[in-house]
MIFIVO-40010 format. One record per residue (C-alpha): x, y, z; residue in one letter. Coordinates in steps of 0.02 Angstrom, whole numbers, plus 50000, padded with zeros to 5 digits. Each point is the difference from the previous one (the first is absolute). Layout:
x=X y=Y z=Z code=A
...
***
This chain:
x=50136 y=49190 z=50418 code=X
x=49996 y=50129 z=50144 code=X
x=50166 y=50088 z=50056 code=X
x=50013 y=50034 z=50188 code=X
x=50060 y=50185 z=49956 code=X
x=49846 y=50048 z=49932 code=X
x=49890 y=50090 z=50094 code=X
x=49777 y=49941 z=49960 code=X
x=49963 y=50168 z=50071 code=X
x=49971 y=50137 z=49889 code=X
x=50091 y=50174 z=50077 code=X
x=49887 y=50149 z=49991 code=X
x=50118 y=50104 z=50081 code=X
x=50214 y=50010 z=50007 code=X
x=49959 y=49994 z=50196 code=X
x=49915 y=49851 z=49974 code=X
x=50125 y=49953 z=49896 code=X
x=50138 y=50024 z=50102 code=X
x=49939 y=49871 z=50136 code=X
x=50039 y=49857 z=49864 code=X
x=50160 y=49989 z=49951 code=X
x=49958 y=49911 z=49823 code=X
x=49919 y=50157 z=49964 code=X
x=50179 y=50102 z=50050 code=X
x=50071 y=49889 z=49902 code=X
x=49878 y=50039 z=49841 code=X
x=50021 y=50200 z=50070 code=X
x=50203 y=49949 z=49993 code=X
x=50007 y=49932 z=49820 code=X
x=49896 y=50135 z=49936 code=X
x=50122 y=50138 z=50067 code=X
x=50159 y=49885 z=49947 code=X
x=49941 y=50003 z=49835 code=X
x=49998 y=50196 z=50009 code=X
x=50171 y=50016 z=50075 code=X
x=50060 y=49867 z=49858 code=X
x=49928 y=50109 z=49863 code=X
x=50056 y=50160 z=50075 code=X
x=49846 y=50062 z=49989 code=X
x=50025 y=50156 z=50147 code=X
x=50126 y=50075 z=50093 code=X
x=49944 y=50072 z=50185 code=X
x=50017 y=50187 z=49996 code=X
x=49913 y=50141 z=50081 code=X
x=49851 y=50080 z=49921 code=X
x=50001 y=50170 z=49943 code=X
x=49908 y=50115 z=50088 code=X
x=49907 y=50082 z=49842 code=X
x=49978 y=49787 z=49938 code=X
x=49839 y=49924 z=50023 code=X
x=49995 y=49814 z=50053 code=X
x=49915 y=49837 z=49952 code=X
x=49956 y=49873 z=50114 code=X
x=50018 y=49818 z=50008 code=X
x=49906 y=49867 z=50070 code=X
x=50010 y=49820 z=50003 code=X
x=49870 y=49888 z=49888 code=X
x=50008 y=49794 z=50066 code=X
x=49928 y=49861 z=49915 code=X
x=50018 y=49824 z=49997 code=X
x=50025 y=49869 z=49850 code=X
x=49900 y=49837 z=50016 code=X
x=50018 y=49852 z=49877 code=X
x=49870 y=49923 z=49923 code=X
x=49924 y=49928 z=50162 code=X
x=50003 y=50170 z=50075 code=X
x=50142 y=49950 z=50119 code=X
x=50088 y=50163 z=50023 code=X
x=50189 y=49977 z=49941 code=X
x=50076 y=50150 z=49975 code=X
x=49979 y=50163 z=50104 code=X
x=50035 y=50155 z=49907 code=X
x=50010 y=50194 z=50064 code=X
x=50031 y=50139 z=49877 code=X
x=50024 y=50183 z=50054 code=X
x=49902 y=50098 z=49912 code=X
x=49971 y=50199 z=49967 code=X
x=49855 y=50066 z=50070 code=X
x=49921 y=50063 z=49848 code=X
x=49867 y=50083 z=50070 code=X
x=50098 y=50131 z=50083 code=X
x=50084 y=50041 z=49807 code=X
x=49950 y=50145 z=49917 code=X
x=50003 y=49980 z=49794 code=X
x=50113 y=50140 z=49942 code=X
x=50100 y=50035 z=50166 code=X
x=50037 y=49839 z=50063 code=X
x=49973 y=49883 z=49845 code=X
x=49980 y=50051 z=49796 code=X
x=49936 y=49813 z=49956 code=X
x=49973 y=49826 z=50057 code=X
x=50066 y=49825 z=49929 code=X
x=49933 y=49829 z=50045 code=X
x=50074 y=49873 z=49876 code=X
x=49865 y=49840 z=49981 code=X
x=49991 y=49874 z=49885 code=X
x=49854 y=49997 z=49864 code=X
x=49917 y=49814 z=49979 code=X
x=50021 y=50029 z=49819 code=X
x=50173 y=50065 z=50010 code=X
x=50050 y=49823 z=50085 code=X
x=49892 y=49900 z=49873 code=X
x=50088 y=50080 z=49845 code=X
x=50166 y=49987 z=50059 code=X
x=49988 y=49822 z=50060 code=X
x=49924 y=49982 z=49809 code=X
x=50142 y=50079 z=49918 code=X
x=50122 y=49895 z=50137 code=X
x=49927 y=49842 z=49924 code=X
x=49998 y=50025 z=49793 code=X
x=50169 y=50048 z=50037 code=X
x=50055 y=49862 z=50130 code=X
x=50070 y=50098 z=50109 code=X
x=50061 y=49972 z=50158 code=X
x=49945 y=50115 z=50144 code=X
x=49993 y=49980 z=50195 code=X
x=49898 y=50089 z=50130 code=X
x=50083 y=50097 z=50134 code=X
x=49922 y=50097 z=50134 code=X
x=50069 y=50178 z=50009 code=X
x=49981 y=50043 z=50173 code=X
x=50083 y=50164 z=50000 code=X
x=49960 y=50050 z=49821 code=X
x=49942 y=50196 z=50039 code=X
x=50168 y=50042 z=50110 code=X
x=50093 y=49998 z=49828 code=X
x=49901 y=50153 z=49957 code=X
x=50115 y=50196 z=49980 code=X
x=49898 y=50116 z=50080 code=X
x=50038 y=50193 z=49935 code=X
x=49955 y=50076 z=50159 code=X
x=50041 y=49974 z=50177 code=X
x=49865 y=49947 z=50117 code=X
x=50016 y=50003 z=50181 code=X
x=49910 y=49891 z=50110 code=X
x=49966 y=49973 z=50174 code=X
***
């Protein structure tokens, strides 16, 4: 079923963006869940600090029919402008193997477990960062 809040366009730009307010909304939630998660605090950046940028990434869920139903925006570093050894010593992207999934649902069944999927939306805020990383 299609919600009225959600927005069939696609947003390649936030100014594009910002002329739909389901796509605020998306922008909104994504920041909440920052703020929630105390994830930065809005200080000034030293003058000898260099800075990462951000930019917003949209994209839209569909269901099976490829209605969309969910819009999503994520703000993103701009990796590009990262230098390895000043700005960054390593990268992490946690995925799920095929194989990882089919043993563990294997091992969840000889053992009759019980197990539930959940959807971790926020999953890579609960990271501890060692440095300090200003953005703009």
């Amino acid at each position: 079923m299609f919600n009225s809040f959600v927005s069939k366009t696609k947003s390649k730009t936030v100014y594009d963006a910002l002329d739909h307010s389901d796509w605020v909304q998306a922008m909104e939630d994504e920041v909440h869940e920052f703020e929630r998660n105390h994830v930065w605090r809005l200080i000034p950046t030293p003058k000898d600090a260099s800075e990462v940028g951000l930019k917003w990434v949209f994209r839209n869920t569909l269901d099976k029919e490829g209605n969309v139903i969910r819009n999503k925006a994520r703000l993103m570093v701009k990796r590009y402008f990262q230098e390895e050894g000043i700005d960054c010593e390593e990268t992490f992207a946690p995925v799920e193997r095929l194989e990882s999934v089919r043993i563990f649902l294997a091992y969840a069944a000889h053992k009759n477990f019980e197990f539930f999927q959940t959807d971790v939306k926020c999953a890579f805020l609960n990271g501890e960062l060692a440095e300090i990383v200003y953005v703009e």
